[in-house]
Steps between C-alpha positions, in 0.01 A plus 500: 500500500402185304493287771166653669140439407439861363134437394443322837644753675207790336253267601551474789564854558149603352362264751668669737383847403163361455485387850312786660558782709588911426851431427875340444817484312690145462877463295686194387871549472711159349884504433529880593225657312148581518259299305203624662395867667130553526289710708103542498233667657505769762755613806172678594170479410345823644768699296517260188917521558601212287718227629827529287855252520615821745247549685600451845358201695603380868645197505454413833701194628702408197682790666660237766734382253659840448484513808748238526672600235629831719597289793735274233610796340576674785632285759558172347444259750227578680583329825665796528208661648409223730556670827284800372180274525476483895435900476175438259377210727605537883199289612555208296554115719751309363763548248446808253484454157799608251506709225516263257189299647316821486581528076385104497151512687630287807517762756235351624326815590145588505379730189476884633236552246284192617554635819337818432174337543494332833625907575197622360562672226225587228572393078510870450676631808833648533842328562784735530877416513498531853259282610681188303803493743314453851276211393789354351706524821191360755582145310594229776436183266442396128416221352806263531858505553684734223654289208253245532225577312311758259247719581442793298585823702467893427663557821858351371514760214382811687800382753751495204355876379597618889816288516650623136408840561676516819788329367541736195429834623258554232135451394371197339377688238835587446660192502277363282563771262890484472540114541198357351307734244739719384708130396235323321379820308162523678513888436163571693459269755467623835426439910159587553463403867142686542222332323271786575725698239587289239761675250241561198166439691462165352195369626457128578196325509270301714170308355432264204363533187172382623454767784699729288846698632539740767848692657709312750592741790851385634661715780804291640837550495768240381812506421800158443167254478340731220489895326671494237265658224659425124356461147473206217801654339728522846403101616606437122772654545621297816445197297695661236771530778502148588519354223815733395693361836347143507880349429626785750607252829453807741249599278209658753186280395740154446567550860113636618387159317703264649371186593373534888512282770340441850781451809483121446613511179200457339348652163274810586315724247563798558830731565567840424182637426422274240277187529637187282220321328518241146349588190476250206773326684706761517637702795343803521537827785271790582302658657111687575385806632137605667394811644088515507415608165856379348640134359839485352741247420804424333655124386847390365589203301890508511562209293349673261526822509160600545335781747123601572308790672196575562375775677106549597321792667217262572493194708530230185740205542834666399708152565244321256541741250886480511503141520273453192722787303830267571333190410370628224827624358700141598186350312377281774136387576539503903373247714277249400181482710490265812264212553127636755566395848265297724308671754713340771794786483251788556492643855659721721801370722736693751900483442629451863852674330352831442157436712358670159164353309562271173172518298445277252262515209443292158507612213439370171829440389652480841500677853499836681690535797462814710814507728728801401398855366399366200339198385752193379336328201584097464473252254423156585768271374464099463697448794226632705701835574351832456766765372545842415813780461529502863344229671378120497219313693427157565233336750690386782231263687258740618751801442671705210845453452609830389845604351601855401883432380551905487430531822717150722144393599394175496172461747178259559214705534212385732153447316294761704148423660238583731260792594686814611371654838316843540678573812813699322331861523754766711804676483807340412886657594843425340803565730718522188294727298400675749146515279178360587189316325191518584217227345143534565178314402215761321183337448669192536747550224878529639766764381813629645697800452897602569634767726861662544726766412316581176160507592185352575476219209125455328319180584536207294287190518577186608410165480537166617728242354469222763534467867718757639591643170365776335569717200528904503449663138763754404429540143665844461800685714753714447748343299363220182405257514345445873543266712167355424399277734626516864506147692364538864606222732293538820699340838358419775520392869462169671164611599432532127509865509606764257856614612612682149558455137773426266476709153703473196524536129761349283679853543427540913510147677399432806420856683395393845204718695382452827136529601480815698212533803 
């Protein structure tokens, strides 16, 4: 145990405690043991129930890589269950993607829970099991070509809950039970698909400590992509488990971490249900969790042994807090600020790859860029490169060169202008979703609303970006976090006339409507 930064490691876990919020519990496990196991505040305010190392917390989607760990277990290779796929997705133009691209994020596939919201449905509505398997099957096209690229996707992992399931004869819960808890010791772990009924009434919270705290309601089902509720003490004892088989070649998380790659052969990020990030110059895997009211995370250092979690039941940056606990215990400072950057890189552009808005904003030690769910922060090198974890910039003549390494793309986004048109107001119709949208102008301000299966959506306001492209707020939906920010590409005729609208998110790309009447 020498060999970690002990009193680094209890400051930085005070500062995590100190952060704010009702409540959380975080462990450190190096070389097989626990070094740390700390819980504080309250599972629930109202009733003053203490938050303990067992109390039980969902865990939301670092679920997916148990998820994966069934289909290993159970069937080996999972191209086994190709020719299952065409069942889930009958709709879908070209070729379908495999099992294996569904476990990697390059199915391609739109996000089911994204998708929610262009169906209407309300932040505190219901989502039962049954209505997950019909929007799924109306797909017809995705983003790009399976095995190409990343894109991160709900809809792969509720797929492999159906698929494995099927293929076993047995529940989920059950097969997480015999081939994944009851393994690794995780004695009260358990599938929680209803977030309505959580298994101890947890209660996750919404707010800030400046407006204060109040409940989270959450009434979806999931199940493969997330609902697994489990404690401190069962996530420390899956690291517990790892690090007992890490010289095991068949062992279950060597072969869940593997390195992953895209079709071409080259280096992708993610695989398995884990994400593959560096820390301190190390490789690191893992994986975070969000459910409104809920951030969790978890973070392995294999080279050296060393495992984090941190689980939240408030919205406080879970991956920060992990991050900080490792670092802290390797002894390492982080990243050294970057250099301010001119006012020439902020703007907004539009990625013809993804026809999604790239926002860019600067900062005092760096940029913002507002392109996928959540914000990439980048650090101006001397090279003239912005960079961050997940993506670089560079000014490209009057574009952005943007490149996102996790995800294959390398794109020039377009340097956006102009005065957007008033003329948009009407209802809008998607073939594919069979869902509508509706945007109107009250009092001269402009807001649109979603409508499908699940309901009548509430309006949302929108705003202009630049000519023919507008922005629709989504700051809260079902699943955490939201989409945000929905881009709204208006198309029109030769005459110059509005003929329908292209909207997308990082998780939904390119959802054609037409203009109806």
């Amino acid at each position: 145990m020498s060999d970690i930064d002990h009193p680094g490691l209890e400051r930085a876990l005070r500062l995590t405690e100190a952060s704010g919020g009702p409540g959380g519990a975080v462990g450190v496990a190096h070389q097989g043991a626990v070094v740390v196991a700390h819980a504080w505040g309250f599972a629930d305010l109202a009733r003053r129930r203490a938050m303990t190392t067992r109390t039980l917390l969902p865990i939301c989607s670092i679920s997916k890589q148990f998820t994966c760990g069934v289909l290993l277990d159970l069937v080996g290779d999972p191209a086994r269950l190709d020719d299952r796929v065409a069942g889930f997705l009958p709709r879908i133009e070209g070729r379908r993607p495999g099992v294996a691209e569904l476990c990697h994020m390059q199915s391609g596939l739109r996000d089911y829970w994204a998708l929610t919201v262009l169906h209407g449905a309300h932040p505190e509505g219901v989502f039962a099991r049954e209505d997950a398997r019909p929007m799924i099957a109306r797909m017809r096209t995705g983003h790009f070509a399976p095995g190409t690229g990343y894109s991160y996707c709900n809809t792969n992992f509720r797929l492999l809950s159906d698929l494995l399931e099927e293929q076993a004869g047995q529940s989920l819960g059950e097969l997480y039970r015999e081939r994944m808890f009851g393994p690794a010791g995780m004695a009260t772990a358990v599938l929680a698909p209803d977030t309505a009924a959580p298994p101890e009434a947890i209660v996750g919270y919404e707010g800030n400590p400046d407006v204060g705290f109040f409940p989270a309601r959450n009434r979806i089902f999931w199940t493969g992509d997330a609902g697994i509720a489990a404690s401190l003490e069962d996530m420390l004892a899956w690291e517990r488990h790892i690090d007992a088989t890490r010289d095991d070649p068949e062992g279950l998380y060597r072969r869940l971490s593997a390195a992953p790659r895209f079709g071409d052969g080259t280096p992708a990020r993610y695989g398995y249900g884990l994400f593959h990030e560096t820390v301190a110059g190390l490789a690191a895997t893992g994986h975070g969790g969000a459910l409104r009211g809920f951030r969790l995370q978890r973070l392995v250092v294999p080279a050296r042994r060393l495992s984090a979690v941190v689980l939240l039941n408030h919205e406080g940056d879970a991956h920060a807090a992990a991050l900080s606990l490792v670092r802290a215990a390797l002894g390492d400072e982080g990243e050294p600020a970057g250099a301010p950057a001119g006012s020439g890189w902020a703007g907004a552009y539009l990625d013809p790859a993804t026809d999604l808005a790239l926002r860019v904003e600067a900062r005092h030690h760096g940029l913002r860029a507002r392109f996928a769910t959540i914000p990439d922060l980048l650090a101006l090198g001397p090279d003239g490169v912005a960079r961050g974890p997940d993506a670089s910039l560079a000014p490209d003549g009057d574009g952005m060169r943007m490149e996102r390494p996790g995800e294959n793309l390398r794109t020039t986004a377009a340097r956006l202008s102009g005065a957007a048109r008033d003329d948009i107001a009407g209802r809008y119709r998607s073939a594919e979703l069979g869902a509508s949208l509706e945007i109107v102008f009250a009092g001269g301000a402009c807001h649109g609303a979603f409508e499908g299966m699940l309901g009548r959506g509430p309006m949302q306001p929108a705003r202009p970006l630049a000519e023919d492209v507008w922005l629709l707020s989504c700051p809260r939906s079902m699943d955490a976090p939201a989409p945000g920010d929905w881009t709204v590409l208006v198309r029109r005729d030769d005459a110059g006339a509005v003929r329908g609208l292209t909207v997308g998110c990082w998780l939904a790309r390119r959802v054609e409507y037409l203009r109806q009447g």
